[in-house]
N, C-alpha and C positions, 0 to 999 in steps of 0.2 A: 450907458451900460445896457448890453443886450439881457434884459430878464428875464425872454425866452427860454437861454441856455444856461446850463449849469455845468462848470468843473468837479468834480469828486475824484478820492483817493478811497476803495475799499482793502480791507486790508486785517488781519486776525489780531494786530497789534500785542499777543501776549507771548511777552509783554513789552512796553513801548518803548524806545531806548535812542538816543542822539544819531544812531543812525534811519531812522524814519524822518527825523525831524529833516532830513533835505530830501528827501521824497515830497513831504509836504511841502517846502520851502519853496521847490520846483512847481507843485500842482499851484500856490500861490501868485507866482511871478506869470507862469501862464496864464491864468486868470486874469490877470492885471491888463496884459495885454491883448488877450481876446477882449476883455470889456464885461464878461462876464462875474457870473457869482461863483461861488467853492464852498464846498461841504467835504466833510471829513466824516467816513461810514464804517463802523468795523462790526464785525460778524456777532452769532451768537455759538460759534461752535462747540462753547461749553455744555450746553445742552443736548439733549440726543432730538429732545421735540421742545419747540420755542415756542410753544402756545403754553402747555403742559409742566413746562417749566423743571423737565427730568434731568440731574446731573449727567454727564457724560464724564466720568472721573476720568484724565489721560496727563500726562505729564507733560503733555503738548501746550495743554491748556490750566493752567493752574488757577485762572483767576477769573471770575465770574465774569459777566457783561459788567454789572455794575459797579464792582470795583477796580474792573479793567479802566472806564469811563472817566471813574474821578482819577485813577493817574493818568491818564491819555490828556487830560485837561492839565494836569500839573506839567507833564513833561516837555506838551507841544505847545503850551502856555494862553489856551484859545479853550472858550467855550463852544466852538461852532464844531461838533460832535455827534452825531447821530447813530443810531445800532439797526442794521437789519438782518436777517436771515442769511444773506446769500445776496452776490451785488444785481444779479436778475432781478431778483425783488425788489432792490433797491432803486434800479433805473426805469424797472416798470413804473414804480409810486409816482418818478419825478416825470415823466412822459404823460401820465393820467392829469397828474395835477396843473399840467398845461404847459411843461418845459416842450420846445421841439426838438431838442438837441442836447444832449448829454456828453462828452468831452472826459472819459476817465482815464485817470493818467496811470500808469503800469510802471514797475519796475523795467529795467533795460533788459534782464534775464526775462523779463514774460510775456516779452511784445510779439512774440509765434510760440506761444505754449498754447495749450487744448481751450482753456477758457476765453482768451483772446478769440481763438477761431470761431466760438460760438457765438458770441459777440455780434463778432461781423456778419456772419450769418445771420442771425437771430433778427437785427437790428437794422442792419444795412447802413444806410448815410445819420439815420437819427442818432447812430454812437460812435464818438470820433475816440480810435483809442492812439492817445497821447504815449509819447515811449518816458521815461522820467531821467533821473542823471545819472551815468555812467557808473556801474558799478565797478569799481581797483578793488582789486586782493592785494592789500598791503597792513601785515600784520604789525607794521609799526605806527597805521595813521589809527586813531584814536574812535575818530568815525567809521572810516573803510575796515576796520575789524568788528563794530560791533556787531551781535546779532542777537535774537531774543534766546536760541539755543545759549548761548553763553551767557550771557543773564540768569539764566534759569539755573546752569551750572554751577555757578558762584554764587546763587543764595541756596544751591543745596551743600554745597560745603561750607558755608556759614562765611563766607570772603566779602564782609561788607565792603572792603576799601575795594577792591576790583568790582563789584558791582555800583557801586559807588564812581569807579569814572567811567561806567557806559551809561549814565546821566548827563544832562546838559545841566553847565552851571547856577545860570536862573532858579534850576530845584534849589529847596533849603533842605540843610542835612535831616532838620526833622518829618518832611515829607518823603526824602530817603530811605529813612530809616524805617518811617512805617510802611512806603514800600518794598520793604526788602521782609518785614515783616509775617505780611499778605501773601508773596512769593512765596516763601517758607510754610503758611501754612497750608495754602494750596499745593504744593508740593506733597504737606504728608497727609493730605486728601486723598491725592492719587496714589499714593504709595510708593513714592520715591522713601528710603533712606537717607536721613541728613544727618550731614555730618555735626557732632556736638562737642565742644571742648572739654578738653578731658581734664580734673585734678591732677596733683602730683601726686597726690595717696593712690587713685588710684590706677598710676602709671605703674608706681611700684608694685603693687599686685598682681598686678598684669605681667607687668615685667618676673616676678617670682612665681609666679602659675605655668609662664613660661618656660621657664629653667626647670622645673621641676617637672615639666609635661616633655622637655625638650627630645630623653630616650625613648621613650613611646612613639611620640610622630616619628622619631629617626625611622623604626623598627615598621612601622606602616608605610609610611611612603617607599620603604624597599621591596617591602610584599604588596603593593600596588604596583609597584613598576613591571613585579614578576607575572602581572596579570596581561592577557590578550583583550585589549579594547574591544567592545561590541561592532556590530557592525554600524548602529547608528553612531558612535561617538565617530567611529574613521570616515562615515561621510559628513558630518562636521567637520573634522578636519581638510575633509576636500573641499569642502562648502566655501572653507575660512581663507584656504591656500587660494583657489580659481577667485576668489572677493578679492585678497589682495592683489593678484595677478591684474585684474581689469581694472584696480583702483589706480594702479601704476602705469598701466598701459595710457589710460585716461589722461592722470594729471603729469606724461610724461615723465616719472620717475621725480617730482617734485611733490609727492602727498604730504610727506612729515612738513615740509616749507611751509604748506599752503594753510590760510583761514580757518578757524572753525566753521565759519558760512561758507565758504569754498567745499567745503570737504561734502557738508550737508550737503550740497548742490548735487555732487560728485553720485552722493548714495542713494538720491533721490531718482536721477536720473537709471545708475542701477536698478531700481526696485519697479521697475519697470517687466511690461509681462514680455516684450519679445525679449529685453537681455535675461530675464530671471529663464526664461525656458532655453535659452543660448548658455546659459549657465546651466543649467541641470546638464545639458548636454555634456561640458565639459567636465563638468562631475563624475559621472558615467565612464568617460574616456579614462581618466587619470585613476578610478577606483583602482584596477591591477597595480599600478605604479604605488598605492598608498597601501594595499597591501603585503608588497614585497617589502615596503620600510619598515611596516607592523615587525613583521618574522625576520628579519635584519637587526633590526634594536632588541627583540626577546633574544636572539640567538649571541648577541655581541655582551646584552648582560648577563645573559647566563653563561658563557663562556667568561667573564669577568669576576664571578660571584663567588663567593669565600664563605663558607658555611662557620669558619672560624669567627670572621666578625660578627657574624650573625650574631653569635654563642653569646662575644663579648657584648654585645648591645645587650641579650637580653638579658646576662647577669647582671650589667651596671642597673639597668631599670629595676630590677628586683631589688638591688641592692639600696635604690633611692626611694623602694617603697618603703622597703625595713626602714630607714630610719625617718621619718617621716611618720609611720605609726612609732616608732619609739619617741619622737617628740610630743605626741599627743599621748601617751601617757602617761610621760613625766608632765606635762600639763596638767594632765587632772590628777597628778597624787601630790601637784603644790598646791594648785586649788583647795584639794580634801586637807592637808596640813593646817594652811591658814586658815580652813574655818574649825577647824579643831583647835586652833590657838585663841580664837574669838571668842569659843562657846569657853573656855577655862579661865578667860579674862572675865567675861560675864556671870558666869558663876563664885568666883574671889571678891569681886565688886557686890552681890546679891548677899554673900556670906557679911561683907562687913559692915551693910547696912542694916543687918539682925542682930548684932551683938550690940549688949546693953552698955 
């Protein structure tokens, strides 16, 4: 074995899921075969300062270094697990500590991304970067769909069983389960929303709050419609239109097909400052177009618009408050009955305990 050199996989792992596990699988076998040793390094980017030890609350990131670590160890089933900064930091350490040559293997999407180039640069021959295995966009293979974005998805909608098969079987349901736990509550750390199962009591409520509130919303969403959007809500909708526009052009009219990781890829790439300013561009271009739709749709609904139904929505509403306060106080004058039949029971009872 050359103990010079070291293989590593760095990488944000949150959180870690059977699709990594052949990214590792891959930096292992090459190992084997160089002769070399392997480490396994993932970030602190839960933190905003890693000395300091400051939350960075993001939904990106729901679970600390250290509870990242103990599932990283459960999922990938190896204690040989390390945490640094940032993978610079990380290759610096192993070049100091007397390695000559460092060997880090990359996903197949990030073998010409910005970090890679730095790398090379930075490094020169001391850092060989390894490309890892082929990533398929195949939303029926079990592995080639997972990603941590959908992990994260399914423990904020409370979906243990679909989080449950982007594990590798080896896990036992009860390290599952408390990772799915952890997920959740780093979740509402950041302040994601999760979903929580609902009673049947109080489905019915909902459901009768609903019905009862049903003419009201009618009567509002018709006098919003009659309203002229701001001018930032219409460049949102230009913003939403020229996004899809580019998302389609991209994945060649295949977006609804494709991965959740697929898609990530897709908007990642987007979010980019030449297309995001190629995008303002066409923003700008199509505003005239978005507002001739504006004054087209006001002009087609008010040319549509019945001041008659109006009328009747807003009698029924009136009509459904009347009786609604008429239910509430025949409420309180059965209330006030029965304790007036209470107090004349208690009183007959007190009379016949005083008589000799």
């Amino acid at each position: 074995m050359k103990k010079n050199e070291v293989a590593i996989v760095f990488g944000k792992f949150n959180g870690p899921h059977i699709g990594h596990i052949a990214l590792i699988d891959h930096m292992r076998n090459y190992a084997k075969e160089q002769g070399i040793d392997h480490r396994i390094y993932t970030g602190t980017s839960y933190y905003k300062n890693a000395k300091a030890k400051k939350p960075k609350v993001n939904e990106k990131t729901p679970l600390d270094p250290e509870t990242k670590v103990k599932h990283m160890r459960r999922v990938f089933n190896t204690e040989n697990i390390h945490v640094h900064s940032n993978p610079f930091g990380a290759i610096e350490d192993l070049l100091n500590s007397g390695h000559s040559r460092v060997h880090i293997v990359l996903g197949s999407d990030r073998i010409d991304d910005e970090t890679a180039q730095k790398l090379k640069s930075q490094y020169g021959d001391r850092v060989a970067i390894v490309a890892g295995p082929q990533r398929i966009d195949d939303p029926a293979n079990r592995v080639a769909s997972a990603s941590s974005t959908r992990l994260r998805s399914h423990a904020a909608k409370n979906d243990f069983k679909s989080f449950r098969s982007l594990l590798p079987d080896h896990m036992s349901d009860e390290h599952a389960q408390e990772y799915f736990n952890d997920m959740r509550e780093g979740l509402l750390k950041a302040g994601v929303s999760l979903h929580e199962e609902v009673s049947v009591q109080t489905r019915i409520k909902l459901s009768r709050a609903a019905k009862r509130t049903a003419p009201r919303r009618k009567i509002v969403r018709a006098m919003r419609a009659k309203r002229r959007k701001s001018m930032g809500q219409l460049k949102v909708r230009a913003r939403n239109e020229i996004k899809d526009q580019l998302r389609r052009k991209v994945s060649h009219g295949n977006w609804k097909k494709m991965s959740f990781s697929a898609r990530a890829m897709i908007d990642k790439r987007l979010s980019r400052k030449p297309i995001k300013k190629l995008a303002d561009q066409m923003v700008k271009r199509i505003m005239p177009q978005v507002l001739r739709g504006e004054s087209e749709r006001l002009k087609h609904l008010n040319d549509s618009f019945n001041p008659i139904v109006m009328l009747s929505l807003k009698i029924t509403y009136q009509r459904q408050e009347q009786r609604n306060q008429r239910g509430n106080h025949s409420l309180v004058r059965r209330n006030s009955k029965e304790k007036h039949k209470i107090e004349i029971i208690k009183e007959q009872r007190e009379q016949k305990m005083t008589m000799p």
